[in-house]
N, C-alpha and C positions, 0 to 999 in steps of 0.2 A: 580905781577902776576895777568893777567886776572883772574875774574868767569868764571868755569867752565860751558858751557851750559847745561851740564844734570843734574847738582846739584834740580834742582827744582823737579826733575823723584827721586832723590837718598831719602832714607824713612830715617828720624833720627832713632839711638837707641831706645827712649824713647817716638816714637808715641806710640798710642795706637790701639792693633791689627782693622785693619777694619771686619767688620762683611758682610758675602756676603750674596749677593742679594737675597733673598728669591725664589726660587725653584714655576716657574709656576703651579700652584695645577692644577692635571688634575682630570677631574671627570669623574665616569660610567656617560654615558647618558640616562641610563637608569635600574631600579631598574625592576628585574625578580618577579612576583608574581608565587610562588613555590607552589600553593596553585592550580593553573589553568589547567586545564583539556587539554591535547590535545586533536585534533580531530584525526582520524584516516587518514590521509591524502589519500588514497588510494580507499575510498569511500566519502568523502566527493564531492558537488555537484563541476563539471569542471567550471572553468569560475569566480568563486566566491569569491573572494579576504575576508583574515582573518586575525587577529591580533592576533600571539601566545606571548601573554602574560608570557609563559615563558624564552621563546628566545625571547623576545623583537625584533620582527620580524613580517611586513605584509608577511603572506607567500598563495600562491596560486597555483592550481592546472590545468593546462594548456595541451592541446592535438595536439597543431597549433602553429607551428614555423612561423619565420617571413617571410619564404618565403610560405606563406599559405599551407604547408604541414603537413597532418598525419602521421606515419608509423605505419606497421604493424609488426609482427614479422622479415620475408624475408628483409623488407626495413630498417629494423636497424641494422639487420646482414649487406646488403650488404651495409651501409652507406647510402643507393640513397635514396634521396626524386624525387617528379615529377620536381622539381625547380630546384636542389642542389644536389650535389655527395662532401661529406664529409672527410677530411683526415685523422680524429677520430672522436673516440666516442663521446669526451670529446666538439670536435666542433660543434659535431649536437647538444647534450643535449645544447650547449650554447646559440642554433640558437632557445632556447624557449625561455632564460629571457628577450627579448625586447619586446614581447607580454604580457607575465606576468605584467612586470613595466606600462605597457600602461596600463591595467584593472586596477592596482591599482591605478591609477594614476586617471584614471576615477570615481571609485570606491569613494573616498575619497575624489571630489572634487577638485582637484590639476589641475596644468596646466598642460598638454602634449605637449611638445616641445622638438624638438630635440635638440635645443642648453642644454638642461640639461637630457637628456636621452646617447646621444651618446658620443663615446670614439674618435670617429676621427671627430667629428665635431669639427670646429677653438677653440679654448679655448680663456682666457682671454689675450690680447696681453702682454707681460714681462715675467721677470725669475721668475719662482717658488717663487725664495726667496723674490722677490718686491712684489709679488704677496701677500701671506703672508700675509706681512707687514702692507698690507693695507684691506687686508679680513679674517676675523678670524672664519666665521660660512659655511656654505654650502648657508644657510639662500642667504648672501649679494653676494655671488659667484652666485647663479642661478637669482640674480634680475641683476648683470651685464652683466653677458650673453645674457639675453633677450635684453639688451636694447643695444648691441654690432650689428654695422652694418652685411649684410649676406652675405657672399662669393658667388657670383653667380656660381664660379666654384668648390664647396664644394660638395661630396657627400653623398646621404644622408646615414648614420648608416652602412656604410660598416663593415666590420668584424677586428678588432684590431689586428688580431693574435693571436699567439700563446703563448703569456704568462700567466704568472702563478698569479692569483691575491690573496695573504692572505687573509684569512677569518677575518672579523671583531665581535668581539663579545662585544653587546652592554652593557655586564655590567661589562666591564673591563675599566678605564680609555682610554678616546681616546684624542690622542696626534693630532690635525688637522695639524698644522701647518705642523709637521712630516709625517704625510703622505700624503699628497699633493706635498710637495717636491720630497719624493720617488717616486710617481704617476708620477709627472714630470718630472723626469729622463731618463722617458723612453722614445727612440722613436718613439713607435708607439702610442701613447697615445699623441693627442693634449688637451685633454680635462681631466682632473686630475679629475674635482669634476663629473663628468658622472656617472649618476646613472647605469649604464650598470656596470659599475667596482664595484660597492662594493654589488650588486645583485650575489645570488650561486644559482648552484641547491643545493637540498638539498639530491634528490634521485627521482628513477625513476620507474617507474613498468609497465610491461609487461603482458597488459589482454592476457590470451590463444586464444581469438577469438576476441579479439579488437585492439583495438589503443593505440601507447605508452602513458603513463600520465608522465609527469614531474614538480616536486615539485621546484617552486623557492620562494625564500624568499629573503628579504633587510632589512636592518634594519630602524626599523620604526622613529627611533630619524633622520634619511634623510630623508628620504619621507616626513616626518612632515615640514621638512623647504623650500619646494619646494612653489612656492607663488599659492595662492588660485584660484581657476576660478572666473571671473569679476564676479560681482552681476548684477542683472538686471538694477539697479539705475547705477552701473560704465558703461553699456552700451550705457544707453540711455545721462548720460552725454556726453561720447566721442560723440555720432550721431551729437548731440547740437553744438558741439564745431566749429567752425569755422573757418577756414585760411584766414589770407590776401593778403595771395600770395603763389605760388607751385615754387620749381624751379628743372624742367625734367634732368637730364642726359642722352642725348641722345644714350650713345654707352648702356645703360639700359633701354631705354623707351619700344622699341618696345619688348622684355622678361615682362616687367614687363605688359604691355595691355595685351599679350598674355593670360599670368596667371591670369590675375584679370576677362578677356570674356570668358576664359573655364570655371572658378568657378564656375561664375554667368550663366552658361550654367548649370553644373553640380548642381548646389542648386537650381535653376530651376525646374529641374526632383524631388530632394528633396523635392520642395514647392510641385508638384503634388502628390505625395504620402503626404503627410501629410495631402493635403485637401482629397483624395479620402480614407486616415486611419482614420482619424483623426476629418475631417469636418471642419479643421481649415484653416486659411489664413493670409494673411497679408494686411494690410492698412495702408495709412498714419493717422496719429493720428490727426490729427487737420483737415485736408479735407476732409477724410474718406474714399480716393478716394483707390481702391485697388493698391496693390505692385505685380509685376510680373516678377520675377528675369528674367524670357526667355526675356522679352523683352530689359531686361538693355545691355544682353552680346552683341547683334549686333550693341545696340547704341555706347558703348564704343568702339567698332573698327571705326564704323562711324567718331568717333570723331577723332581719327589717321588717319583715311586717307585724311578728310578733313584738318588737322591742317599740313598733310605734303603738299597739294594742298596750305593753304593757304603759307606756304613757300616758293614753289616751284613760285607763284606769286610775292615775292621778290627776288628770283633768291639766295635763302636759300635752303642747303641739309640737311634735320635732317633725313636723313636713313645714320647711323653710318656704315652697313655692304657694303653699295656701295657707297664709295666717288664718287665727283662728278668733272669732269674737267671745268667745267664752271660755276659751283653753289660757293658761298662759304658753306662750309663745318664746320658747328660749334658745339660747344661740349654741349652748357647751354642750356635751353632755360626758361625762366621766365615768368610766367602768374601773373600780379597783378589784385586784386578785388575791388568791392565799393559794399556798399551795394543800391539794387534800391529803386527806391520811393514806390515800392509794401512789403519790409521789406528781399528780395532775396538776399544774402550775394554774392552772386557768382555771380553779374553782372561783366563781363571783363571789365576791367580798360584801358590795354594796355599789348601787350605783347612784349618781347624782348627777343634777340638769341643773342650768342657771341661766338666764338673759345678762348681758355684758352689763356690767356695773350693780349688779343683784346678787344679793346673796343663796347659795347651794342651796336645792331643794333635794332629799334625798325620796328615791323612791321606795315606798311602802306596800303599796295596793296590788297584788298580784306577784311580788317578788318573788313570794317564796315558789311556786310554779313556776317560774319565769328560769329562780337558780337550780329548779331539778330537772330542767329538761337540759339545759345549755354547760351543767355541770360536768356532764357526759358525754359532751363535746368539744377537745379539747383543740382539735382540727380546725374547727370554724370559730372559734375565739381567738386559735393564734393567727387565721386571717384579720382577723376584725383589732386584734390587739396591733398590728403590723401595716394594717390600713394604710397609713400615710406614706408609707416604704412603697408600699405594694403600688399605689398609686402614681406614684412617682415613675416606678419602674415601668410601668405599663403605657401611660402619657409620654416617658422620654425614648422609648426604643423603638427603632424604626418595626421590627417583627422580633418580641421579647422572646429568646430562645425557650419554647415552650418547657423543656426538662432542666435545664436550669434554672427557671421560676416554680416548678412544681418543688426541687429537691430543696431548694432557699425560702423557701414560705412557710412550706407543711411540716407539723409538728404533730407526733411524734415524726421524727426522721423517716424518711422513706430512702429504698435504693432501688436498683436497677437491676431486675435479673431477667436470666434468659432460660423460661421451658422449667422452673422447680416448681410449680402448681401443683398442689395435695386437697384433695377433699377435706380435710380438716381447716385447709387455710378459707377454702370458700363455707363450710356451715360458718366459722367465724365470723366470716364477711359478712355473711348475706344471710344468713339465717337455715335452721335444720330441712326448713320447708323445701328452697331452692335446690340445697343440696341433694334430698331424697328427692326429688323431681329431677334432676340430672345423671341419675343414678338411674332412676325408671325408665325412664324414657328419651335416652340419648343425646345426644347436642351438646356439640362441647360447650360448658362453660363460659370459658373467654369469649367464645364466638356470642355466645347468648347475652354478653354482657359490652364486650367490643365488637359489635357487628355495625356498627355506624358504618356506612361506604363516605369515600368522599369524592368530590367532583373532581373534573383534571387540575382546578386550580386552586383548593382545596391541598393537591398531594403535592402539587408546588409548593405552595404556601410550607407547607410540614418540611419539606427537602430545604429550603431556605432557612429556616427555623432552626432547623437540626443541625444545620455546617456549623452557624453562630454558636454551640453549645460546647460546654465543656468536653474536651473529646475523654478524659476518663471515664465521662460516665457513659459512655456509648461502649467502653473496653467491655469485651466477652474475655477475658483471661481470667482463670481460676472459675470459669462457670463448670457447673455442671454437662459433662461432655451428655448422660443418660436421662432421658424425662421420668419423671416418676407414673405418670401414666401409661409407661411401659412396661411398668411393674404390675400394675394390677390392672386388669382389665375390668373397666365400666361400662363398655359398649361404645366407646369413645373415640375408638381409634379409627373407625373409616373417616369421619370428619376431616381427622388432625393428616391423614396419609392423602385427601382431596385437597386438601390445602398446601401441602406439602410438595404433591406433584404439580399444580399449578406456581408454586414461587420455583421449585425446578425449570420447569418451562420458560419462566419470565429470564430466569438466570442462565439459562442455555443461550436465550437470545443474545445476550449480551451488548443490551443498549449503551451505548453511550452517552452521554450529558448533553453531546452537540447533536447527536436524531434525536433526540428529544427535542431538543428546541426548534427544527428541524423540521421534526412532525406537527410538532406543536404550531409554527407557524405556517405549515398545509393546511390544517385543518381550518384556522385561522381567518384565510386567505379564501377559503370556501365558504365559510363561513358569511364573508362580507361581500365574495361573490353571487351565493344565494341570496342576501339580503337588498344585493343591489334589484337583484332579479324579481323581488319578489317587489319591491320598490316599481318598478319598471312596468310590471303587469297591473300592480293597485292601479297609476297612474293612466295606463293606457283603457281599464275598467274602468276608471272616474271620466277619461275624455268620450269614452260609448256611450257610456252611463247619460252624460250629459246631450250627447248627440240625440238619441232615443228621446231622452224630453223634449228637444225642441221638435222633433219629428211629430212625436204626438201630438205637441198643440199645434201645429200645421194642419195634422189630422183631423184632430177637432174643430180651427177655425174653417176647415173646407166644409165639415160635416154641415155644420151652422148654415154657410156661405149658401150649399146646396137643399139646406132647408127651406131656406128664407125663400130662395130662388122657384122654392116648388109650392111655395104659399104667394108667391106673386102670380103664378101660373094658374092655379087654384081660381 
């Protein structure tokens, strides 16, 4: 008689019982000091991100949903924001915790990205359960995420629905593994570890003559593993860092220029406020020569339209949205570098285009023009060598700290100073013309070149922008206490002493952050009062307006009536 094949499965009598596998220990992630005062949530300052120590909770007190909306009493009854008309309660109060997470998130240093803030942003590609498998903290989930390519067609923090998400409390054993899996089950939810999901409100409160406050909290053992904002030394590494070659996807290129010359359009306006708040600027660091984002945005479109010019010279279409019947048509395209005999990493080498399953075409026709304009621009090569970075960074940040995107991208290195501007640094710049023109005829410089104004929401937008940033690079220590414009006189100084007694002024005032918002919602508030107003008169001019017509053909059918009536008589 054959053995049996499951005899080796079959347990003798006389094993010995096995002992099972020890029981994953789950631990509180966090220990409640019972000893900690709360604050009164209901007056404490709006805005202000805090660590309740007994709920092991960052929790904060918030007035602006994410569609930049306040309500008042009337506007939480009837659901409406100015932006938004709400299906509940429970949906509005929700439309605060993505601003809340954003301050704390600022607050603390933390990075602001939506790939770890939202619930329908792409999550990590696989099942729950591989997923798991391979990621055990929140920690290694938010460093994968980042570094996950970005769905051009993703939108940003839309609304999850309507589910119901369990409260988490931090000093009870938490199970990850376990709820990530349930997180993932659901389908509205692409993004399990989204810090939007394990954020509550906590409660709300209704001033009699103000604006709703709403209290959200998360639990701080998450927050805490969100990865840190760059240091000033990890920015100025990335600047340094060099490519030796880019390679474009063309049905992506012209989105990704788009977004990288508005930016540097919009940190433009940012660099102008900052030198007219501020007094500060940017320079390259080794030339000393000034940095001027407004100038970068129009050179980078320059550079696509010339680099489709130089295709279009080898009878190459790299515009993806209009194929071409006589071009070839291809999807890559490849820029390789050498470095030059001046130490420029970014001199073109050669460049080549291909359609997917075809062989490199290298281009010829126009090159050599093409390598002596672009050769000498080594700024706008390490934008375009970095593209796909740049890209990323700009799609995944809720408002990408304008100065630490300038000082991580641009190459040579740039830095941050306050008030060292020399006439030598600007003929560099900008040429001997501009210079002997500033010299003759007055006006300071910076203002001539940073004179962009911005709106009130414009200098929000910048103030937002700025907290997010590395604070070393904001440090004025070791600057220069004396301007050198105060050295030699160019006719310059009523200017710089008008501007000077005006940021005095502003600083004597001594605004705070809460009249500002303050004011901001006066004006606001007037704003939507004249608009009602002005709403109310159209309407009441369209009900005249209308009345007048019927009047007149009343007019007219009598005119008739007593025509007719005087040709009977007749």
């Amino acid at each position: 008689m054959s053995e049996s094949k499951f005899k080796h499965l079959q347990k003798e009598v006389c094993d010995p019982e096995l002992e099972a596998p020890p029981l994953k220990k789950l631990c509180a992630p966090c220990i409640p000091n019972q000893s900690y005062i709360e604050p009164d949530w209901e007056f404490i300052e709006v805005g202000e991100p805090y660590l309740n120590e007994k709920k092991c909770e960052y929790q904060i007190t918030v007035t602006v949903n994410k569609f930049g909306d306040s309500f008042n009493a009337k506007e939480f009854r009837d659901l409406q924001g100015n932006q938004e008309k709400f299906l509940s309660r429970e949906a509005l109060l929700r439309s605060f915790i993505h601003p809340a997470i954003v301050l704390i998130l600022e607050e603390y240093g933390k990075l602001v990205a939506d790939q770890i803030i939202c619930a329908t942003f792409p999550g990590i590609d696989g099942e729950p359960t591989e997923i798991i498998s391979e990621i055990d903290s929140f920690e290694g989930a938010f460093v994968r995420l980042l570094e996950q390519p970005i769905d051009d067609t993703r939108v940003r923090c839309k609304d999850y629905g309507t589910i119901t998400i369990p409260d988490i409390d931090p000093s009870e054993p938490f199970d990850f593994g376990a709820k990530i899996v349930s997180m993932g089950s659901n389908s509205e939810i692409q993004n399990p570890f989204a810090l939007e999901l394990y954020a509550r409100v906590n409660d709300f409160y209704m001033e009699p003559e103000g604006d709703l406050k709403v209290h959200v909290g998360i639990p701080s053992f998450i927050v805490d593993q969100v990865p840190e904002l760059p240091s000033k030394q990890e920015l100025e590494e990335e600047a340094v860092a060099t490519r030796k070659e880019v390679t474009l996807m063309v049905d992506k290129l012209f989105g990704q220029i788009t977004r990288l010359s508005t930016s540097l359009k919009v940190f433009g306006k940012y660099q102008s406020y900052f030198y007219q708040t501020q007094n500060g600027f940017l320079k390259f660091n080794e030339s000393k020569r000034d940095f001027y984002a407004t100038r970068m945005y129009s050179k980078v479109n320059q550079f696509y339209s010339d680099l489709k010019q130089l295709a279009k010279k080898n009878k190459v279409n790299i515009r993806s949205n209009i194929p071409s019947v006589m071009m070839l048509n291809v999807d890559n395209i490849r820029i390789e570098f050498k470095t030059g005999p001046n130490g420029n990493p970014y001199v073109i080498k050669a460049i080549y285009v291909w359609k997917e399953g075809c062989e490199e075409k290298k281009l010829r026709k126009g090159i050599k023009k093409f390598k002596k304009t672009y050769d000498k621009k080594p700024t706008i090569m390490n934008y375009i060598a970095k593209l796909a970075d740049i890209d990323m960074t700009l799609q995944a940040r809720e408002t990408p700290p304008w100065l630490d995107f300038l000082v991580k991208y641009t190459y040579p290195l740039i830095t941050v100073d306050y008030g060292s501007l020399n006439m030598q640094s600007v003929g560099d710049t900008l040429g001997k013309c501009v210079e002997e023109n500033a010299r003759e005829f007055g006006g300071e410089l910076k203002d001539y070149i940073l004179s962009e104004t911005l709106s009130f929401m414009d200098s929000m937008s910048f103030q937002y922008s700025s907290a997010a940033s590395c604070e070393e690079l904001y440090s004025t220590e070791n600057q220069p206490e004396v301007r050198e414009f105060e050295d030699v006189d160019f006719g310059l100084g009523e200017g710089r002493d008008a501007r000077k007694r005006t940021k005095d002024r502003q600083e004597a005032q001594g605004y705070t952050e809460e009249e500002l918002r303050e004011t901001r919602r006066t004006l606001e508030d007037l704003r939507d009062r004249k608009q009602d107003s002005l709403k109310t008169t159209k309407k009441e001019y369209d009900i005249t307006r209308a009345n007048l017509d019927v009047i007149s053909k009343d007019v007219e059918a009598g005119i008739r009536d007593e025509s007719e009536l005087a040709g009977l008589k007749a």
